[in-house]
ZASEMI-923864 format. One record per residue (C-alpha): x, y, z; residue in three letters. Coordinates in steps of 0.05 Angstrom, whole numbers, padded with zeros to 5 digits, always signed. Each point is the difference from the previous one (the first is absolute). Layout:
XYZAla...
This chain:
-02529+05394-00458Unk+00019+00044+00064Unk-00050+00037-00006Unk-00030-00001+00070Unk-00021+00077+00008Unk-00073+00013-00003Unk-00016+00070-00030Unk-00075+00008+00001Unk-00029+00057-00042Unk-00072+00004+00028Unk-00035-00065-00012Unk+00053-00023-00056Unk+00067-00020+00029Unk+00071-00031-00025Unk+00057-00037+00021Unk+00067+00038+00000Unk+00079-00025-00001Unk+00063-00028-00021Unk-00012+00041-00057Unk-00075-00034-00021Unk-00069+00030+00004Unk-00044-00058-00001Unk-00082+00022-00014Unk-00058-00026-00029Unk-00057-00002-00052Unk-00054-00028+00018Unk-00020-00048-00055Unk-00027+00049-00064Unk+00010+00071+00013Unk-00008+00018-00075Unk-00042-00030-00065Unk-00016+00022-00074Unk-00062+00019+00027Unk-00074-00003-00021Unk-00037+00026-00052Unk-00026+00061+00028Unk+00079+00025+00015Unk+00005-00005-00079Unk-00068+00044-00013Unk-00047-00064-00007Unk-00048+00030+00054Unk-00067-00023-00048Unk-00016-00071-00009Unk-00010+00012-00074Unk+00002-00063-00063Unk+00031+00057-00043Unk+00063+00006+00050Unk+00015-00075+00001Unk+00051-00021-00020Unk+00039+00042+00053Unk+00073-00014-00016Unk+00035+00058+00038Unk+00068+00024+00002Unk+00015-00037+00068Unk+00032+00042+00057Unk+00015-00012+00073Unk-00054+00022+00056Unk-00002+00011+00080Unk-00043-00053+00021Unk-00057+00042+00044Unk+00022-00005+00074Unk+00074-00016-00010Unk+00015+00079-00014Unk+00042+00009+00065Unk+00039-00063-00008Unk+00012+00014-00061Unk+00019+00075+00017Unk+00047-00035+00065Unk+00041-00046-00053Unk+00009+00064-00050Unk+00035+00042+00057Unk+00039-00067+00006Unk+00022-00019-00067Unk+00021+00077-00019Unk+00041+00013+00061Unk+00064+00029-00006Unk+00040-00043+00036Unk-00033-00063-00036Unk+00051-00024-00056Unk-00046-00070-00021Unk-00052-00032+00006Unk-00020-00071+00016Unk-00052-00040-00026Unk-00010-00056+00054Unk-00086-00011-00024Unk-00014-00072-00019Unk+00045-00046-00048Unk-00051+00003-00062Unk-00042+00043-00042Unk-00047+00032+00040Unk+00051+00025+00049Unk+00043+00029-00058Unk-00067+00032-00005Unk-00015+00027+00057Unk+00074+00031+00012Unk+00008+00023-00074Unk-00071+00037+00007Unk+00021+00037+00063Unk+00070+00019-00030Unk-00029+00025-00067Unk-00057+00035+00034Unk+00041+00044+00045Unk+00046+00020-00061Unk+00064-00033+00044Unk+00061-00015-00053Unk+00048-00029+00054Unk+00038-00066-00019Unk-00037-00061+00025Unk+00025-00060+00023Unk-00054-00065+00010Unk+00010-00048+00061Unk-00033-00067-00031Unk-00012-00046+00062Unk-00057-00044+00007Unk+00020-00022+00072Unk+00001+00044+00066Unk+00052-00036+00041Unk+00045+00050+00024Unk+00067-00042-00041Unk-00053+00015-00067Unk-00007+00073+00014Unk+00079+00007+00016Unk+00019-00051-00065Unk-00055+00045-00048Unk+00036+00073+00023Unk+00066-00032+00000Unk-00029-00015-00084Unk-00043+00053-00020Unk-00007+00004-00078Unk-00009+00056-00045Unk-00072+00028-00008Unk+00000-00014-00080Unk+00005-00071+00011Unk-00075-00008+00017Unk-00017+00064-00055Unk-00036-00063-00040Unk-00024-00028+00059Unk-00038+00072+00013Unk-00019+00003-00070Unk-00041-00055+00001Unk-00039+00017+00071Unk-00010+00066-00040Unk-00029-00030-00055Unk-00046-00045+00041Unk-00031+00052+00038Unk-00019+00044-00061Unk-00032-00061-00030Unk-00036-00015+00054Unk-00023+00074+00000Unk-00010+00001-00072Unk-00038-00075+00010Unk-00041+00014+00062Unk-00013+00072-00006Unk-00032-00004-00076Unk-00037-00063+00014Unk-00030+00018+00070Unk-00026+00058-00030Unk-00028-00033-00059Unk-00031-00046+00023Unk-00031+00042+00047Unk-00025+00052-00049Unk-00029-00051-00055Unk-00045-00046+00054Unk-00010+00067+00056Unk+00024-00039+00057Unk+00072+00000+00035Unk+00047-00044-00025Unk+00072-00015+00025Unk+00033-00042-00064Unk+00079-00012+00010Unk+00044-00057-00025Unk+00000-00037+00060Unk-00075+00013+00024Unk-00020-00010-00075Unk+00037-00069+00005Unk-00023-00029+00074Unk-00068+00013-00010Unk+00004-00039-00072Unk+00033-00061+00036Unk-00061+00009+00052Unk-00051+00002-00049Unk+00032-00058-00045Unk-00012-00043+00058Unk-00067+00015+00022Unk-00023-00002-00074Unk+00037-00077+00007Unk-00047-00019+00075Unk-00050+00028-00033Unk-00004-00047-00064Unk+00036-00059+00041Unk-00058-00073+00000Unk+00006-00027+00059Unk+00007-00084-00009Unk-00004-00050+00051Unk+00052-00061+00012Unk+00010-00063+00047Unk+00060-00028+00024Unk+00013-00062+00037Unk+00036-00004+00063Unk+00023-00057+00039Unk+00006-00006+00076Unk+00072+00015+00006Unk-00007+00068-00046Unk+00020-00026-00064Unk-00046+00030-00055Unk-00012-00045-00068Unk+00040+00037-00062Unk-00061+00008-00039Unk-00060+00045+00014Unk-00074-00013-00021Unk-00059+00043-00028Unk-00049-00037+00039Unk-00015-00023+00072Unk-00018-00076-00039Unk+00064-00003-00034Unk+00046+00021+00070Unk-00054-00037+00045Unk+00017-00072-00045Unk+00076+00005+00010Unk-00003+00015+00068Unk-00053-00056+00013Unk+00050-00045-00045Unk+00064+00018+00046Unk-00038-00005+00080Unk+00024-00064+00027Unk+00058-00011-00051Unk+00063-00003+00007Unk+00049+00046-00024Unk+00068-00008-00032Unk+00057+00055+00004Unk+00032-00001-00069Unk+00032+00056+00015Unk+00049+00037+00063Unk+00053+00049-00008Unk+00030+00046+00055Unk+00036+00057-00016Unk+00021+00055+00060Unk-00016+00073-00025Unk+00015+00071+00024Unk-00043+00053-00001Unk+00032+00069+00006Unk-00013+00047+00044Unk-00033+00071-00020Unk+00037+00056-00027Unk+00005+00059+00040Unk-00069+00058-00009Unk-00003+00041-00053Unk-00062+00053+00005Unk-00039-00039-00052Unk+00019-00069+00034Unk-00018+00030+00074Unk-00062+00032-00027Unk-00020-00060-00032Unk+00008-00039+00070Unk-00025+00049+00037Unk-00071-00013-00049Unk+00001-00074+00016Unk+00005-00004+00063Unk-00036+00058+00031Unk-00033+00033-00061Unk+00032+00065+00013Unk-00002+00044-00073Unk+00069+00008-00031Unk-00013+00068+00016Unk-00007-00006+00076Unk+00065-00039-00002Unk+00051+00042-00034Unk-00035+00060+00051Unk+00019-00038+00066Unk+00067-00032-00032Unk+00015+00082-00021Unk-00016+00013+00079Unk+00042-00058+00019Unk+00055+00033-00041Unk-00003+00062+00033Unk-00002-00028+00071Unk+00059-00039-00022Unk-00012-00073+00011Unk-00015-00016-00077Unk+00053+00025-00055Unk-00021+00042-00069Unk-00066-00032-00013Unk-00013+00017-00068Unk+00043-00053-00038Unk-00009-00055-00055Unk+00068-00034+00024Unk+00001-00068+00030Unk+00074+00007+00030Unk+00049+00040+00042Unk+00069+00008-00022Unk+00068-00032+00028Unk+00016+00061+00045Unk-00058-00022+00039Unk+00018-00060+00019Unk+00022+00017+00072Unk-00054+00052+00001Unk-00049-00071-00015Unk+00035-00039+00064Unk-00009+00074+00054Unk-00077-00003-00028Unk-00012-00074+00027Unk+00034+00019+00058Unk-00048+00058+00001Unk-00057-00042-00005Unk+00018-00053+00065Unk-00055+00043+00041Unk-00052-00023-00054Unk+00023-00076-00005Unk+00051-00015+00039Unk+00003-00079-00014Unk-00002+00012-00078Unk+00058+00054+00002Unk+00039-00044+00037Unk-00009-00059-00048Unk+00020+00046-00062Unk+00052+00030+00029Unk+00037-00069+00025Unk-00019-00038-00062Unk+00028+00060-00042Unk-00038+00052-00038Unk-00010-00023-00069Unk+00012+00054-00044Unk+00012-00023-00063Unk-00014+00024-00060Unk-00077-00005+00007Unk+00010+00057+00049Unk+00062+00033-00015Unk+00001+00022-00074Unk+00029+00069-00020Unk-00025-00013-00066Unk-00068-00010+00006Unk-00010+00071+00049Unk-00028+00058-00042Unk-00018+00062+00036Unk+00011-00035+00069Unk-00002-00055+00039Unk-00055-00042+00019Unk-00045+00018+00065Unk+00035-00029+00065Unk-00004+00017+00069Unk+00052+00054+00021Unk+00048-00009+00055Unk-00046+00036+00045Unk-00052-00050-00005Unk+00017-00021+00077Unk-00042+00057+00014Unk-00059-00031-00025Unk-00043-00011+00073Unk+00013+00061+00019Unk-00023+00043-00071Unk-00070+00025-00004Unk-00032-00043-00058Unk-00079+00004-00029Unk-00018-00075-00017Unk+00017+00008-00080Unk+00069+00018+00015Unk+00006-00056+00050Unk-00016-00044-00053Unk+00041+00019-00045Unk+00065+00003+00045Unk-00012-00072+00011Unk-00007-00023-00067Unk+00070+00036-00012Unk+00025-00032+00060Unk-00020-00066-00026Unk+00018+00003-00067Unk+00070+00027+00027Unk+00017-00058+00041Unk-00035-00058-00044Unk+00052+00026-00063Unk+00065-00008+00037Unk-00020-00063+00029Unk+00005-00069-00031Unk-00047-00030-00049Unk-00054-00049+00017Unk+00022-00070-00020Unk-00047-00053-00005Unk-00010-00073-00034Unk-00049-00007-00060Unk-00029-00067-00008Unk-00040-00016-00061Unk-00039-00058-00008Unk-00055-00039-00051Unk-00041-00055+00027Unk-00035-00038-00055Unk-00070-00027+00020Unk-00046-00036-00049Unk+00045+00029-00059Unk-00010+00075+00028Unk+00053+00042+00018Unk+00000+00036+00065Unk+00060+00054+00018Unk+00013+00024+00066Unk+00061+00045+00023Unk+00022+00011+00069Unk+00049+00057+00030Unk+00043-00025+00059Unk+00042+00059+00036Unk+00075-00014+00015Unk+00023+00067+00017Unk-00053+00063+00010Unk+00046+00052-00006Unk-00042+00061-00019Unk-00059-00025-00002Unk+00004-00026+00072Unk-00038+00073+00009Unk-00041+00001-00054Unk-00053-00054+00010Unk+00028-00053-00037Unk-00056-00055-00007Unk+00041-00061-00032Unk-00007-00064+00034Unk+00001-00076-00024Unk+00041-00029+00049Unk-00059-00059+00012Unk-00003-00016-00077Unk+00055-00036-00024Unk-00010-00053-00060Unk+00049-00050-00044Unk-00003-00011-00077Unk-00035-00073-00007Unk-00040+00009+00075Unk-00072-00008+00001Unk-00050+00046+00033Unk-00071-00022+00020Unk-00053+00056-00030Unk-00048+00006+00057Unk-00047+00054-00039Unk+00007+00042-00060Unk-00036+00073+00001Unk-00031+00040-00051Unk+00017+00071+00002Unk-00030+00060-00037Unk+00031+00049-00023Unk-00007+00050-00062Unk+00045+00037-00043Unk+00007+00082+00034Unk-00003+00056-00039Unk+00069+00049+00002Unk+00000+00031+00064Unk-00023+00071+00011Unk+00065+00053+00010Unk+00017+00013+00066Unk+00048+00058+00014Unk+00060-00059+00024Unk-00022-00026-00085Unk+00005+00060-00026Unk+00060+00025+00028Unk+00037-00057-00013Unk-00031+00004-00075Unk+00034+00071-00010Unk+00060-00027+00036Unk+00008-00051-00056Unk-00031+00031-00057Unk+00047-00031-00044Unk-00039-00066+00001Unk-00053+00034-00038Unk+00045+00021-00057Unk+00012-00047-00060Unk+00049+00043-00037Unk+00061-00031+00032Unk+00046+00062-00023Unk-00042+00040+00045Unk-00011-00044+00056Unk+00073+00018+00035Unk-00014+00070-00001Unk-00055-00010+00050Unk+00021-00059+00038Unk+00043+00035+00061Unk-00040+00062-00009Unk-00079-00031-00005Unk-00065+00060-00008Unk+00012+00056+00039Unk+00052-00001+00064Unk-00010-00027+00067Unk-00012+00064+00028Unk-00064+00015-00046Unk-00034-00062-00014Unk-00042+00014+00068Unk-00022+00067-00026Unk-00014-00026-00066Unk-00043-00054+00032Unk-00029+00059+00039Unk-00008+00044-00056Unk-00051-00043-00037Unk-00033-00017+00056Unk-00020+00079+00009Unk-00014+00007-00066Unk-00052-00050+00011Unk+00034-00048-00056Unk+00009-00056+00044Unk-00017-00003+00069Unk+00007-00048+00062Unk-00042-00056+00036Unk+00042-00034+00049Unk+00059-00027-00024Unk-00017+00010-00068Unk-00005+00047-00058Unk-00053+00001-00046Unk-00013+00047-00072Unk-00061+00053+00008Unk-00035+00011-00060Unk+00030+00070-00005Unk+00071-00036+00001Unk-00022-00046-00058Unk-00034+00043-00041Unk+00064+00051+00003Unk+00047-00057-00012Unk-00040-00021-00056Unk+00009+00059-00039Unk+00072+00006+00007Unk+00037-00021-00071Unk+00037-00069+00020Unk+00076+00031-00003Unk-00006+00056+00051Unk-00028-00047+00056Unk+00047-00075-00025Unk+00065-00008+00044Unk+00040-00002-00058Unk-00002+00071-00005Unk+00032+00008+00065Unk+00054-00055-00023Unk+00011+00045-00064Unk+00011+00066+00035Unk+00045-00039+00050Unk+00039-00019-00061Unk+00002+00062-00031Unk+00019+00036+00066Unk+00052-00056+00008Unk+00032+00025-00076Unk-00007+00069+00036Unk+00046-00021+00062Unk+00052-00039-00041Unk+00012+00061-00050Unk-00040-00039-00063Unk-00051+00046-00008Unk-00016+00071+00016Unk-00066+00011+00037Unk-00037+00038-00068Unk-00008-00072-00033Unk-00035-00016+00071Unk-00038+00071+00005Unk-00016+00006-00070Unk-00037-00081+00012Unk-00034+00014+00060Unk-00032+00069-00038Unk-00020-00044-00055Unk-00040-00044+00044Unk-00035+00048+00035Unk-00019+00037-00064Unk-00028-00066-00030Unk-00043+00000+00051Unk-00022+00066+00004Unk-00013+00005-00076Unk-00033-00070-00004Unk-00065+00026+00032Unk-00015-00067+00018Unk-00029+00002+00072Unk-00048-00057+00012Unk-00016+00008+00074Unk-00075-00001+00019Unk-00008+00077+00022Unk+00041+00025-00055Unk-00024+00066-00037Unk-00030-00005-00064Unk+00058+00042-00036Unk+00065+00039+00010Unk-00039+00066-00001Unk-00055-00016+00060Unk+00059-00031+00031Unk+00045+00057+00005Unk-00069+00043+00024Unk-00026-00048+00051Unk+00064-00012+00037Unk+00046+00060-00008Unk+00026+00002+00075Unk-00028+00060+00048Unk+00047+00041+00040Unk+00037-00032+00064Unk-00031-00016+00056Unk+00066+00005+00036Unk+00065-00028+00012Unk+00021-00070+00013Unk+00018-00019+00072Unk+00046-00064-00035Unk+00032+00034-00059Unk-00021+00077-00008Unk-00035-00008-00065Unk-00057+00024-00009Unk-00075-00032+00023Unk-00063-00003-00049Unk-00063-00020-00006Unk-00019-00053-00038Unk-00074-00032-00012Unk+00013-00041+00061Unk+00064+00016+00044Unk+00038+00050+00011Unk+00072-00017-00023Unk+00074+00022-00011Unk+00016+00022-00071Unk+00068-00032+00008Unk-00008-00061-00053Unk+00025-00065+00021Unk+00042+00021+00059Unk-00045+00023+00049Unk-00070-00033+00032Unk-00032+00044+00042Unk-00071-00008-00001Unk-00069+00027+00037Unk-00062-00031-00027Unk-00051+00054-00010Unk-00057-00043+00034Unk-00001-00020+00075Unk-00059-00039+00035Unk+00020+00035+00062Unk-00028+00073-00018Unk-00044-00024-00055Unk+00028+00034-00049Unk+00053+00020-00042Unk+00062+00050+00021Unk-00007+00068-00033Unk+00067+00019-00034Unk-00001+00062+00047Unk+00009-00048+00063Unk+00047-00040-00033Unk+00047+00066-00015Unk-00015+00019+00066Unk+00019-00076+00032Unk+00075+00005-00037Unk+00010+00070+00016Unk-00010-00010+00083Unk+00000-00075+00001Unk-00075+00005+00035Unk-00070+00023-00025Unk-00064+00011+00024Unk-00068-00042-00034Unk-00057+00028+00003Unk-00067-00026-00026Unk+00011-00071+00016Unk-00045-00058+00011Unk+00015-00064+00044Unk-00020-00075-00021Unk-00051+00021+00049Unk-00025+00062-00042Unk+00022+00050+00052Unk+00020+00069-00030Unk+00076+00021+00033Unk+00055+00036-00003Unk+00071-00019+00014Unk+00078+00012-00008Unk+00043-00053-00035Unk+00070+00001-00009Unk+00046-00034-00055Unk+00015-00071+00025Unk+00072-00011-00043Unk+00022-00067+00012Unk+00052+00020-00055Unk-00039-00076-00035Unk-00068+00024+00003Unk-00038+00064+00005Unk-00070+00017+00033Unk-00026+00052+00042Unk-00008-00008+00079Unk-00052+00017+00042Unk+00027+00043+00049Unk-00061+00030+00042Unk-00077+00031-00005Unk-00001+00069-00023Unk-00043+00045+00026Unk-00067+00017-00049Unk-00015+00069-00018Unk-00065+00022+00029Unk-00033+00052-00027Unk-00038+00058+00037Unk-00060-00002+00015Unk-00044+00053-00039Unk-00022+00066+00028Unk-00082+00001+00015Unk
């Protein structure tokens, strides 16, 4: 835009010229808050259901940033303002927060690009539209978050005060851990049943299966030494496509196969790939880049001739083949999909941990293998008939490799080769066992494609397209939803795999069917939809949402395991105690609970410190806690080793910003006491 003049203002800076000052947010600066900025400091039954009258809050830590944009937005010689955050709701959000917040009542114009070519930028300012065009648009991210609120807020607490133990309940948690627990419950009643098959020398296997070795062990001892008849050969040459360029969920998802990193590990060191500029905007659900890119695609391979020299070369002479599959302005939401950046020739030389390596590669991969050709092959099909049973085998023979000439392509057949009418001498038929599996257990790669395509679990096909391109949550917080109920000790991790705790399914349990179904986030998509297009106001929504809760709330129908024998020892037992202090993620305030202490902030925030740790033999006093968040260190006293040693030590707060524990730091030194006087 010109404007090439850096003004710094101590740590926060701008760019200046040609008439522009270009700044930044930096993501949320502002929210509606949590309940204790509306007076709900006491966890109390009688409060509930808290339906405030919603207004905007500093988030805790973003005051100066906030105070930076103010002096901005409300100088004299600024005349407008332009809103260049995301193309969608939640950056109509984020800007309209900031605006409203800081009382600003300039005229607005919105830059709606979802491409960062330089020709997008210039085309977007040379078309800037009028802020009221995406008033609707704003509405509806509006409405969402109060509901949310209103949804998560009520229910956490609730949940929490009827069974005394600390529950986080939101519409999407509510909803994952249901689709966890449905199949465990499935594994768990699955009967395992045996098979045989019956498989001739060449790999043909016999089109029926038995339910006994005697059955499979007579047709194979019937068909050894036979002859056998092809009745049947067809060839037919197929393509298989190549990949469509990474999405978070579809990168996160790899990244699980193949090297078992968590889908929150992944979108971490694709975020730090971002910001050392070899990976574009990682947090994405589109498959695509848009048709401005196009040259931008062709410098990237050019780019990338230090990593594979040979296979740039061969794209770029055979022609980069950016059709539709890749190129689609239609199907881009927010942005593009994840590719390397132009810079990306500076990969050798940038200083990588291992998880980001990975991850650069399977971009890299993924990158090249969707603009080059698809793998053709030949199919042959054939039936052999052998004492009247019919055996099927198929073979894959590869013609061209195309993308898959780098992606372990296993097809071969080139020695098998039969003709309708030719006979084949059987020279031994073998028995195989096998038995029917039970579903597989969800793995995060499962599960995040599950929430990616939600709409498969839907039956209602009028709500079905309202989830389709959006799925359960967005690609930037299915990891910490994952994550979330992992903490909470609802789910938790072995391996690869993800597995229920008894806590999870006992909590699930109790939850009434529509607040944890995906069809209630296919209904509020709809209504929000109504919202955006001008059908509906957002008090039909509201006024729903409220009426849920309160159903609820009123039903007094809490069956899980610990729960309290009645509303009155309920609201005694587990009426919250003062905070312990602040939290280091979001500023709300800590507590105690029976086992952890936790952030009060519902369904949005996960920071956790279980009470009890083997390490010092005991549990953490809420003193050292307060005193651990206040100076991000504390000293222990009154410890005992594995060994049974008494010690003392300092620990600090180990913040991996995923998972929280305290770190030993260093022996402290005992108190001794004096010796008496004689």
């Amino acid at each position: 835009m010109g404007a090439t003049e850096k003004i710094s203002e101590g740590k926060r800076f701008y760019w200046h010229g040609n008439g522009y000052i270009v700044t930044n947010a930096i993501g949320h600066l502002v929210s509606i808050g949590y309940p204790e900025d509306y007076g709900y400091k006491k966890w109390s039954l009688k409060d509930l259901p808290m339906i405030p009258d919603f207004k905007l809050f500093p988030i805790n830590g973003y005051g100066s940033q906030i105070a930076f944009l103010k002096n901005l937005f409300l100088r004299n010689d600024v005349t407008e303002i332009i809103n260049a955050c995301d193309a969608g709701r939640e950056g109509e959000c984020i800007f309209r927060y900031i605006y409203q917040y800081i009382g600003c009542t300039k005229p607005v114009k919105r830059l709606w690009i979802s491409s960062l070519t330089d020709e997008a930028i210039k085309d977007g300012m040379d078309n800037l539209m009028d802020s009221s065009v995406f008033d609707n648009m704003y509405r509806a991210g509006y409405a969402r978050a109060k509901s949310d609120w209103i949804f998560g807020m009520n229910l956490s607490r609730y949940y929490s005060l009827k069974t005394d133990q600390h529950h986080k309940s939101g519409r999407v948690k509510n909803t994952v851990l249901n689709i966890i627990a449905e199949r465990e419950a499935q594994i768990a009643a699955f009967e395992k049943k045996p098979y045989f098959k019956v498989v001739l020398d060449n790999g043909a296997e016999c089109s029926r299966t038995f339910d006994t070795r005697e059955e499979a062990e007579a047709v194979a001892n019937k068909c050894s030494g036979k002859e056998a008849v092809v009745c049947f050969a067809v060839g037919e040459e197929k393509k298989e496509n190549r990949p469509l360029l990474h999405s978070l969920t579809s990168l996160q998802r790899e990244a699980n196969d193949i090297y078992g990193m968590t889908a929150a590990a992944t979108l971490k060191a694709a975020q730090s790939l971002y910001e050392k500029k070899l990976l574009t905007y990682p947090r994405t659900d589109s498959c695509c880049i848009s048709e401005d890119m196009k040259p931008y695609a062709e410098s990237v391979v050019k780019c990338l001739a230090s990593y594979d020299k040979e296979r740039t070369d061969k794209l770029l002479s055979q022609g980069l083949n950016l059709d539709k599959r890749v190129v689609n302005n239609e199907k881009i939401t927010d942005h593009h999909a994840i590719i390397p950046t132009n810079l990306i020739g500076w990969l050798d030389s940038s200083d990588l941990n291992e998880e980001e390596k990975k991850v650069v590669l399977l971009v890299i991969n993924r990158f090249l293998s969707a603009l080059d050709m698809p793998y053709t092959y030949l199919e042959k099909r054939y039936e052999f008939e052998v004492e009247g049973e019919i055996f099927k085998l198929t073979t894959k023979l590869p013609i061209e490799l195309g993308w898959r000439a780098y992606n372990n392509c296993r097809d071969t057949g080139a020695m098998i080769s039969y003709d309708k009418g030719q006979a084949v001498l059987v020279n031994s038929a073998e028995v195989r066992e096998c038995s029917t599996k039970p579903p597989a257990h969800f793995t995060e790669a499962s599960l995040l494609a599950v929430m990616e395509n939600i709409d498969r679990r839907i039956d209602d096909k009028d709500l079905k397209p309202f989830v389709k391109e959006r799925g359960l949550g967005t690609p930037a917080t299915r990891a910490s939803i994952i994550e979330g109920l992992i903490s909470a000790k609802y789910i938790y991790r072995k391996k690869k795999q993800l597995y229920i705790t008894d806590f999870g399914k006992n909590y699930v349990n109790a939850l009434p069917e529509n607040i944890k179904s995906p069809e209630l986030t296919a209904h509020w998509e709809q209504m929000l939809s109504d919202i955006e297009s001008g059908k509906c106001g957002e008090e039909d929504f509201m006024g729903e949402i409220i009426k849920n809760v309160n159903d609820v709330i009123e039903s007094e129908e809490v069956t899980v395991d610990t729960a309290a024998e009645d509303m009155e020892d309920a609201d005694t037992a587990a009426e919250q105690p003062v905070e312990i202090g602040k939290c280091p993620w979001c500023g709300s305030p800590i507590r105690e609970g029976k086992k952890a202490f936790f952030c009060s902030n519902g369904e949005d925030c996960d920071f956790f410190i279980y009470k009890h740790d083997k390490r010092i033999g005991r549990n953490y006093k809420a003193a050292e806690i307060s005193e651990l968040l206040a100076n991000g260190k504390v000293t222990l006293r009154n410890c005992t080793s594995s060994k049974g040693n008494k010690y003392a030590a300092v620990f600090e707060l180990d913040d991996s910003g995923e998972y929280v524990n305290l770190k030993f730091v260093e022996y402290a030194k005992t108190r001794r006491r004096k010796p008496k006087e004689e």
